[in-house]
C-alpha positions as CSV (number, residue, x, y, z in Angstrom):
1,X,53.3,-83.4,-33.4
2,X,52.7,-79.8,-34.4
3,X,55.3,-77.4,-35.9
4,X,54.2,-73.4,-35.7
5,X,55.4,-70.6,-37.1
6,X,54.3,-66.6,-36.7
7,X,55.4,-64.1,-39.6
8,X,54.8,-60.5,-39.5
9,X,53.5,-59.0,-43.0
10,X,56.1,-56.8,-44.7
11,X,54.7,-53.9,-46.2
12,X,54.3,-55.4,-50.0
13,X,55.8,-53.0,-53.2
14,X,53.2,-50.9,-54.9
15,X,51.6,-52.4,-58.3
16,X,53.9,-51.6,-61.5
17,X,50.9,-50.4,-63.2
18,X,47.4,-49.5,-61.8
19,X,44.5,-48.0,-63.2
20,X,42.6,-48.5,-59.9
21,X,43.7,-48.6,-56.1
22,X,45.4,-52.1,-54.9
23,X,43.2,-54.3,-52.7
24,X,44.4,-55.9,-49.4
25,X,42.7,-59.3,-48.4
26,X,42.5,-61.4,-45.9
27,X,42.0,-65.7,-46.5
28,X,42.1,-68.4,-43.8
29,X,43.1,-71.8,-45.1
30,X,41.7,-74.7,-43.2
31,X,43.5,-77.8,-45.3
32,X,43.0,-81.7,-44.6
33,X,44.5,-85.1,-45.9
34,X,44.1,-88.5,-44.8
35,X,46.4,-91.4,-46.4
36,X,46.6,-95.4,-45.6
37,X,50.1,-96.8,-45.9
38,X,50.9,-100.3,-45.8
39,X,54.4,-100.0,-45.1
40,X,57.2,-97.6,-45.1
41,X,56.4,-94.6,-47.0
42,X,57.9,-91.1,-47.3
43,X,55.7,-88.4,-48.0
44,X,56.8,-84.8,-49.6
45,X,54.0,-82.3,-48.9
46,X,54.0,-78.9,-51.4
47,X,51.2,-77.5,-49.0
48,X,52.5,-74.3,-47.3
49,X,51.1,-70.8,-48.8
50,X,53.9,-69.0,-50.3
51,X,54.8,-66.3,-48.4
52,X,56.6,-63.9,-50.6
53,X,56.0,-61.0,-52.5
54,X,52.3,-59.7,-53.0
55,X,51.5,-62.7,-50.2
56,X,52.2,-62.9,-46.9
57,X,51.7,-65.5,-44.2
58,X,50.7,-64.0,-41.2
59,X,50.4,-67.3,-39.2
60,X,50.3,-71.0,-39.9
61,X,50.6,-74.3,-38.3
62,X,51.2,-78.1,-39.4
63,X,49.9,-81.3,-37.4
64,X,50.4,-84.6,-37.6
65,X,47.7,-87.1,-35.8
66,X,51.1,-89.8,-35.5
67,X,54.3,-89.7,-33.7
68,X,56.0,-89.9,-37.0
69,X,59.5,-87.4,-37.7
70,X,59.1,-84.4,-40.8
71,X,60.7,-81.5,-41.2
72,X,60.1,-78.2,-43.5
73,X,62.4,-76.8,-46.0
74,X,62.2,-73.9,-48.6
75,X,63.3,-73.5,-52.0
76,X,65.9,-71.2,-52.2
77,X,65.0,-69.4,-55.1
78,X,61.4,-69.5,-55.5
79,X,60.5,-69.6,-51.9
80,X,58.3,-72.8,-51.9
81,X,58.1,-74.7,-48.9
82,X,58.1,-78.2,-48.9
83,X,57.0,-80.5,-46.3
84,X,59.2,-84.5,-45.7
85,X,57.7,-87.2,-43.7
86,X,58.4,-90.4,-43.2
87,X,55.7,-93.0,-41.7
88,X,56.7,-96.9,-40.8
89,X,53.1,-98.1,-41.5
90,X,49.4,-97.0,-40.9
91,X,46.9,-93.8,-40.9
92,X,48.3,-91.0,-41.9
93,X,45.7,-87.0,-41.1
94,X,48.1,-84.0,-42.0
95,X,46.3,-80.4,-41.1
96,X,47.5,-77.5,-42.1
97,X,46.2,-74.1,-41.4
98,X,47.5,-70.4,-42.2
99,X,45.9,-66.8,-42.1
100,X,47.5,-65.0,-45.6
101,X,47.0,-61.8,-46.6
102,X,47.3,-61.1,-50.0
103,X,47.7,-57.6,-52.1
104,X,46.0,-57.6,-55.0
105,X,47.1,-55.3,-57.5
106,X,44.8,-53.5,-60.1
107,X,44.3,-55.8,-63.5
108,X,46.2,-53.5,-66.2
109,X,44.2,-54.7,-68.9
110,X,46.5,-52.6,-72.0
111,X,49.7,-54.7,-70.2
112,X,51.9,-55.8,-73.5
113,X,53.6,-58.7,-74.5
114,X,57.8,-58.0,-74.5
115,X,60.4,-58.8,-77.3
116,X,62.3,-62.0,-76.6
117,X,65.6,-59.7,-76.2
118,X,63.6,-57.8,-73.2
119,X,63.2,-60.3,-71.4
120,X,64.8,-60.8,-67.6
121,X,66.7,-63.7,-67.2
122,X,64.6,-65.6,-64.6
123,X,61.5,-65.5,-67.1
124,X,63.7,-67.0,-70.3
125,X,63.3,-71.0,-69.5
126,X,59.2,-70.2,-69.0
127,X,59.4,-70.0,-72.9
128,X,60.6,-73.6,-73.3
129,X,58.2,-77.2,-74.3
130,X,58.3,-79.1,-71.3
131,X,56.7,-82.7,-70.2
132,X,53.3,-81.6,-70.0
133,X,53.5,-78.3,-72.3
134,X,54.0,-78.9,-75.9
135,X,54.7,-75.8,-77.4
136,X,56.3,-76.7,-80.2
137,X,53.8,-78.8,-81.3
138,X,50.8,-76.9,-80.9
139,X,52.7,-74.0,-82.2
140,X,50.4,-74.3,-85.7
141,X,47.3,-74.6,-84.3
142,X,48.3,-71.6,-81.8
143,X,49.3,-69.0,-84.6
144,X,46.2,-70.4,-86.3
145,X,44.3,-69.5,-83.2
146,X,45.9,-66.3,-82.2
147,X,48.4,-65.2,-84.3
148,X,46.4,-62.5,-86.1
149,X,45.1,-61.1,-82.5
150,X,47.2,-57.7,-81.7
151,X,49.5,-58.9,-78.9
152,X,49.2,-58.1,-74.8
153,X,47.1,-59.0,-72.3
154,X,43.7,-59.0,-74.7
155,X,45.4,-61.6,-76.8
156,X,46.2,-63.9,-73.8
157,X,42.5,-63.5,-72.4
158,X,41.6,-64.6,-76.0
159,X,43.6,-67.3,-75.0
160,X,41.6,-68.0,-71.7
161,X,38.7,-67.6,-73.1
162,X,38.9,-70.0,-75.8
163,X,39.8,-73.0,-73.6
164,X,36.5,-72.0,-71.8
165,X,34.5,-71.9,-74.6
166,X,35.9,-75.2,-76.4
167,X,37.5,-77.4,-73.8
168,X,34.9,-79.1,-71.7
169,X,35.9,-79.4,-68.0
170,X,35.1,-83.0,-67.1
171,X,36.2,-85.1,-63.4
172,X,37.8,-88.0,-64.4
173,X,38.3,-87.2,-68.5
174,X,42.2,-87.2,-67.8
175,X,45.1,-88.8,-65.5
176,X,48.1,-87.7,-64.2
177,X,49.9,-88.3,-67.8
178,X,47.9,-86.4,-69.9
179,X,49.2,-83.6,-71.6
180,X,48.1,-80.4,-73.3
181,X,48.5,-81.7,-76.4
182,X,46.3,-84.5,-75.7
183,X,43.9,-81.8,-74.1
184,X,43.6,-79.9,-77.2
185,X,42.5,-83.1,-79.4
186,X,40.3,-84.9,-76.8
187,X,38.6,-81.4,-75.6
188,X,37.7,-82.2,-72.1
189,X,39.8,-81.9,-68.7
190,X,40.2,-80.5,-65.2
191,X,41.8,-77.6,-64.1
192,X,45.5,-78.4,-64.6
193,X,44.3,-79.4,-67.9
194,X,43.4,-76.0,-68.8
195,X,46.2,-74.3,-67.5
196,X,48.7,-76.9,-69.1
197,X,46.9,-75.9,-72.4
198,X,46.9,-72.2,-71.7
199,X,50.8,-72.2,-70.8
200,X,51.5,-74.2,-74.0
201,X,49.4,-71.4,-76.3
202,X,51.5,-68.7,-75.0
203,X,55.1,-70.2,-75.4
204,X,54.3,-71.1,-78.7
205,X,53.2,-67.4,-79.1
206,X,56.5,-66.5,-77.6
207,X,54.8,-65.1,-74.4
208,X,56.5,-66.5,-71.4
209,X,54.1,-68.6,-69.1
210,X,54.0,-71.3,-66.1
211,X,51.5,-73.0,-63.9
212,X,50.3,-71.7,-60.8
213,X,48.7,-73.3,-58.3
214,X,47.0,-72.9,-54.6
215,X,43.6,-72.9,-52.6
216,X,40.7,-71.2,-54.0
217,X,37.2,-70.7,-53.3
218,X,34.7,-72.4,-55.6
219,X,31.0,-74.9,-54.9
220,X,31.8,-77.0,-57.8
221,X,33.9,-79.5,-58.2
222,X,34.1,-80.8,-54.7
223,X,37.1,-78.6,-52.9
224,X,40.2,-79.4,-54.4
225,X,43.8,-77.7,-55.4
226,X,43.0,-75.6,-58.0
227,X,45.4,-75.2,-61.1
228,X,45.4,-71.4,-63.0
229,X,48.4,-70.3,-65.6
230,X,50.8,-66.8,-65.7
231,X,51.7,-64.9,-68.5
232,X,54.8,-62.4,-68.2
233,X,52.8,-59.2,-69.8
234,X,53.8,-55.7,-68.7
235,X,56.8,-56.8,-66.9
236,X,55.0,-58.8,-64.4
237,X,53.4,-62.5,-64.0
238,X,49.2,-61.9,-64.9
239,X,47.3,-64.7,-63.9
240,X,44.1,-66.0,-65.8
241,X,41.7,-69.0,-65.4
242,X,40.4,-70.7,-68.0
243,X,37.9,-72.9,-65.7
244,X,36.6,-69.2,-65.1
245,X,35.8,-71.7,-61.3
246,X,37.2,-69.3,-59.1
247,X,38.0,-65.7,-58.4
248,X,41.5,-65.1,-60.2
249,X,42.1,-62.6,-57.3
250,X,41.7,-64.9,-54.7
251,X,44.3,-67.7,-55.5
252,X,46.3,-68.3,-52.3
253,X,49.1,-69.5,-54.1
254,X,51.3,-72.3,-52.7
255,X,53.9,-72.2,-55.9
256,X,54.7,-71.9,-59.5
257,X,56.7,-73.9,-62.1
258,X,57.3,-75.1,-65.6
259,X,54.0,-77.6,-65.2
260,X,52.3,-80.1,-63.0
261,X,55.3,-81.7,-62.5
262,X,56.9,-78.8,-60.6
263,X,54.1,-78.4,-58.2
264,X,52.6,-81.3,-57.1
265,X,50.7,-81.5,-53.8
266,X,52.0,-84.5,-52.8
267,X,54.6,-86.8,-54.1
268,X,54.6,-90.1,-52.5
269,X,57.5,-93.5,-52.3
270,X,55.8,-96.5,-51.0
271,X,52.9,-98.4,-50.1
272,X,50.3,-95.2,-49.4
273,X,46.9,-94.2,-50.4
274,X,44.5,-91.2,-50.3
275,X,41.2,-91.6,-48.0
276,X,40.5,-88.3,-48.4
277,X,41.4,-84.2,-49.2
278,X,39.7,-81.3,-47.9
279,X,41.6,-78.2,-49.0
280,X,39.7,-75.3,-48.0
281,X,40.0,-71.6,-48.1
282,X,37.7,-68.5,-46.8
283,X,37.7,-64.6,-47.4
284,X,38.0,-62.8,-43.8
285,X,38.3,-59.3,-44.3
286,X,39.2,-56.9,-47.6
287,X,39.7,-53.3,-48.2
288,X,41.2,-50.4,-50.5
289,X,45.0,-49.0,-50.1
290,X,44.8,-45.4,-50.3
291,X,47.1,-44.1,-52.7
C-alpha cells in the first residue's frame, strides 16, 4: 500500500541576517524499518521531512510491504506529520523516501541572546525544565560554566563545545529514561544525550532552546536519527551539534519540541519489535542564491 504526495517548493524568505549569500541544497532521503509484532499493535510513525519554512518537500512517498490500513496527519501548529498504523499480527517494512530542498541561511555568528520581555510568544514555554531537561537543576553548574561568557551566539557555541570536549559519546551508555542531568554526572551518551544537555544549559541561562531532530549524513555510528539542539539568538532558531557527527547545515529536519519526548520516531502500543532501521540521507545538488 503506497500513499504519494508531489509539493512544489515555495520560494523560501530571505535570511534575517547574512554576512554571506544563502545556500540552496538538495538531499534525497532513502529511510527503512522493519518491526515483528506478535499481536495487535498500532504504530505512530514521526518520519516525514518537515516541509515548512527554510525546507521544502519536493516529492515523497510511504510504503507498506502489508495490506495493513494508516493514514497521515499534520500538526497543526508546527507542521509535523505523523504517520498511524495499525497491524493485526506479523512483519511489519515501512519505506519512506522524499527529495527536500533546504535553504540554508548564512551562520550570523555576532547573533545575540534577547531579554526575557522580547521575547515572541511561541518561543516563551522553550524556557521551561521539562522531563528530560532539567534546567533548574543544573542551573548552578550552568552559571558556573557560562555565566561569565559575554552572551550571544559565542556563548552558546561555548556551550556546544563543551559537551564535546567533556561528555563522551558512547552506544549503549544510556536508555530511553536518561536525562540530562544524569548526562552531566555520568559524562557519556548519544546524540539526544547531548542535545538534552545542550537545551538544558541554555534555559537555565535564560536562552530559549528545544531539540531538533532529522536525517543526517555521518560514517559513524551506524546510520541512525540524529538528535541536534536550537537556540533562539538573533530572533531566529540557530542550530548546533554537540556530537560535532554531522554537518549542522545538512539536518533534514523531521520536527522540533520541548525534548525526546516530543519527537520520537516511533511510538509503539503492543506486542512489536525492531529488526532493523536504515535511515539514510544523500546531498544531490547545492549552489549560491544571488543576492
Amino acid at each position: 500500500m503506497t500513499a504519494q504526495l508531489t509539493v512544489v517548493a515555495a520560494p523560501a524568505s530571505p535570511a534575517s541576517v547574512a554576512k554571506d549569500l544563502p545556500r540552496e541544497c538538495a538531499f534525497r532521503v532513502d529511510c527503512e524499518l522493519v518491526y515483528e509484532t506478535d499481536g495487535p499493535t498500532d504504530f505512530v510513525f514521526l518520519l516525514h521531512a518537515l516541509d515548512k519554512g527554510e525546507q521544502r518537500v519536493a516529492g515523497e512517498s510511504i510504503d507498506f510491504h502489508a495490506r495493513t490500513p494508516f493514514h497521515v496527519f499534520a500538526d497543526p501548529t508546527q507542521g509535523h506529520r505523523f504517520t498511524r498504523v495499525h497491524l493485526e499480527s506479523g512483519s511489519l517494512r515501512l519505506l519512506y523516501r522524499a527529495l527536500v530542498r533546504k535553504r540554508i541561511p548564512a551562520r550570523d555568528t555576532d547573533a545575540p541572546e534577547h531579554a526575557i520581555h522580547d521575547l515572541p510568544d511561541h518561543v516563551l514555554h522553550n524556557l521551561a525544565p521539562t522531563r528530560y531537561c532539567e534546567s533548574d537543576l543544573l542551573g548552578r553548574a550552568a552559571y558556573k560554566l557560562f555565566g561569565e561568557l559575554p552572551p550571544g551566539h559565542g556563548r552558546v557555541q561555548a556551550i556546544a563545545d563543551w559537551i564535546h570536549d567533556n561528555i563522551e559519546y558512547a552506544i549503549g551508555s544510556t536508555g530511553p529514561t536518561t536525562t540530562a542531568r544524569e548526562v552531566f554526572v555520568q559524562r557519556a551518551g548519544v546524540c539526544r544525550d547531548f542535545a538534552h544537555l545542550g537545551v538544558t544549559f541554555c534555559r537555565a541561562l535564560n536562552i530559549p532552546a528545544r531539540l531538533a531532530v532529522g536525517y543526517a549524513r555521518f560514517e559513524e555510528p551506524p546510520p541512525d536519527f540524529h538528535a541536534m539542539f536550537e537556540a533562539w539568538l538573533g530572533h531566529r532558531w540557530v542550530l548546533f551539534d554537540p556530537t560535532r557527527l554531522s554537518p549542522v547545515d545538512e539536518l533534514v529536519r523531521i520536527a522540533s519540541g520541548r525534548d525526546a519526548k516530543d519527537v520520537a520516531f516511533a511510538t509503539l502500543f503492543g506486542p512489536a519489535r525492531m529488526l532493523s532501521m536504515n535511515p539514510r540521507v544523500e546531498a544531490v545538488g547545492s549552489g549560491s542564491i544571488g543576492a
